[in-house]
N, C-alpha and C positions, 0 to 999 in steps of 0.2 A: 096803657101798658101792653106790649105786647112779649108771649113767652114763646120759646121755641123746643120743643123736647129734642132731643140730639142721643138719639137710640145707634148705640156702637154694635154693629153686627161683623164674625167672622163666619164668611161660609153660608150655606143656604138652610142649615140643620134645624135653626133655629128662629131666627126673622121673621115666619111669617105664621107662627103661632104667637106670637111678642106683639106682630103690629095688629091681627085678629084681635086680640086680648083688650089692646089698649081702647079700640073701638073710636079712635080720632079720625074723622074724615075732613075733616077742617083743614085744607095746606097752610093757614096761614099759623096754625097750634105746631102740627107736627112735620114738617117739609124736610127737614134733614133726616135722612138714610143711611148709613156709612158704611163701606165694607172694610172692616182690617184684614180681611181676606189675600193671597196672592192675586186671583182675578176677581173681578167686578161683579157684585152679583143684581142678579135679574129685578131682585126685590128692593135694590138699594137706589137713592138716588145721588152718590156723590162717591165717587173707589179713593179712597188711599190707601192705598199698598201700605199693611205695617204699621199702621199709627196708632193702633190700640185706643180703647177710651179717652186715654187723657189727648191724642193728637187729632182725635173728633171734636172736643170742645175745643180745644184752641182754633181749629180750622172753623167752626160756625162763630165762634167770637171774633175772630178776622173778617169772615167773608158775610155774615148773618149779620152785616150792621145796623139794620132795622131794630130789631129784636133788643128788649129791655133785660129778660130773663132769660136763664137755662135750667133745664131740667137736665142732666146728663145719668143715662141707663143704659144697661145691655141687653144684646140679643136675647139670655139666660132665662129676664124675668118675664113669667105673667104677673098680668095685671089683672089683679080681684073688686079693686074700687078704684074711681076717677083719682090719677094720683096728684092732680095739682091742686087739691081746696086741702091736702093732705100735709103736702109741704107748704103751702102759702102760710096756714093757721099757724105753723113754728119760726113760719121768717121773722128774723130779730129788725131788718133792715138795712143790715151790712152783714157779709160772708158767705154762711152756708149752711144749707141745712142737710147732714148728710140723711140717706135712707138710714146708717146704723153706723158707730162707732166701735171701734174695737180696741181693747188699751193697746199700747203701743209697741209692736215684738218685729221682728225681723226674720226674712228668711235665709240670712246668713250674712256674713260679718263685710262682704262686698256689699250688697243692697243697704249695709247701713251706714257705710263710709260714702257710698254713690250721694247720699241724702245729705247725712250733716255738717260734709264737707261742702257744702252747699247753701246750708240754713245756719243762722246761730240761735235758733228758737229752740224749744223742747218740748213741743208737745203732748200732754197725756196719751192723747186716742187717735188712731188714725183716722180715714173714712173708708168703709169697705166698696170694693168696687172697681176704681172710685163712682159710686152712685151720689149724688147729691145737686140740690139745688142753688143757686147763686144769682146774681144779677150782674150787668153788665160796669157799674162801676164799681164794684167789686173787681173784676176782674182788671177794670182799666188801671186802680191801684197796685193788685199785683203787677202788673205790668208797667208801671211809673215805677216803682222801684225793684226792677228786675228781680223778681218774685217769682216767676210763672217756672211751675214743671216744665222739662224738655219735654219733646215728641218722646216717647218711648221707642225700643228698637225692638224688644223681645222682651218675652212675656217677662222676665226676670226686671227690666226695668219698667215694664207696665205694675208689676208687684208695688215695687218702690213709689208710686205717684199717689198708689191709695197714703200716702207716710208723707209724701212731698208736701201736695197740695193741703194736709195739714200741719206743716212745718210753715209754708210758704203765707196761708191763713193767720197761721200765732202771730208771726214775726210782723205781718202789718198789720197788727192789732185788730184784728177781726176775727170775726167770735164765728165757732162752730158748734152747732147744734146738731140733736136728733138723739133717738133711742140709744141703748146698747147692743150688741155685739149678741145674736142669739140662733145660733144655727138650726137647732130642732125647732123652732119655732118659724123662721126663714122659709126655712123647706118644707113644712108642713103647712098649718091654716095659715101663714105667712103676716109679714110685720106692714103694716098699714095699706099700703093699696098694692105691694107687690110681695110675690112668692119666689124666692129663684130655685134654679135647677142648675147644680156644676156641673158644668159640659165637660171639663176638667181635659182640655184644649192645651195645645203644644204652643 
């Protein structure tokens, strides 16, 4: 089994206290870089312009066809403890384990017609982030039955995928795990091997 982390970086503000943190020198663990930055950054190893989180994991799921697992994180979080024996220990076997769930709300009445005009699922919790772990036929499922979030374009529909990606989850019957939704705790001694910080990014 091999896993790939797929760390989504805008910008250079933040990246290389993230990839310090995580303490991975292994290429064959950590090798995807991503900038959703307008230009390429120094620290990253792969630029797409604009594709936010969710269009990093699609593009290492296309192009990363080795790789059995994803971890998918942002530039945002450190990392306080090795974070894969963290999600490994909650993987059910199929879906996803998010970093943290949050019941299901919306950031206005576009973002939520974008979605479930989309999905016929219903979801409780979305995944925050989207941070979360998955495997590769998991994903090959959402993709057999045309399930997969789009690329995102701006931040407004990167919003909408943390909501997608667990509508798109429901609907192929595949189960989503992980904590609750807990921001002073997030941002303080932080929820299992990661802390994050809102960059609070345009």
């Amino acid at each position: 089994m091999r896993e790939l982390i797929v760390v989504a970086c805008h910008g250079d503000s933040w990246i290389e206290r993230c990839r310090e943190s995580l303490n991975i020198h292994d290429p064959d663990t950590i090798r995807v870089f991503v900038d959703t930055a307008p230009e390429k950054s120094a620290l990253a190893n792969v630029s797409l312009p604009g594709a936010w989180p969710t269009g990093c994991l699609l593009w290492a799921f296309d192009v990363a066809c080795d790789f059995d697992r994803f971890l998918l994180v942002q530039d945002s979080l450190t990392t306080i403890a090795p974070p894969m024996p963290w999600f490994r220990d909650q993987w059910t076997g199929a879906g996803a384990v998010a970093w943290q769930k949050f019941l299901m709300d919306w950031d206005g009445e576009e973002q939520r017609a974008m979605v479930e005009n989309r999905y016929t699922s219903r979801p409780e919790y979305g995944i925050f982030g989207p941070i979360f772990y998955t495997d590769r036929e998991s994903l090959c499922q959402l993709a057999f039955q045309d399930l997969m979030p789009g690329v995102p374009t701006s931040r407004l529909e990167s919003c909408a995928t943390e909501r997608s990606w667990a509508y798109a989850f429901e609907q192929a019957g595949l189960p989503v795990v992980g904590p609750g939704w807990d921001v002073p705790l997030m941002t303080g001694e932080g929820i299992g091997p990661f802390r994050k910080t809102f960059a609070n990014r345009p």
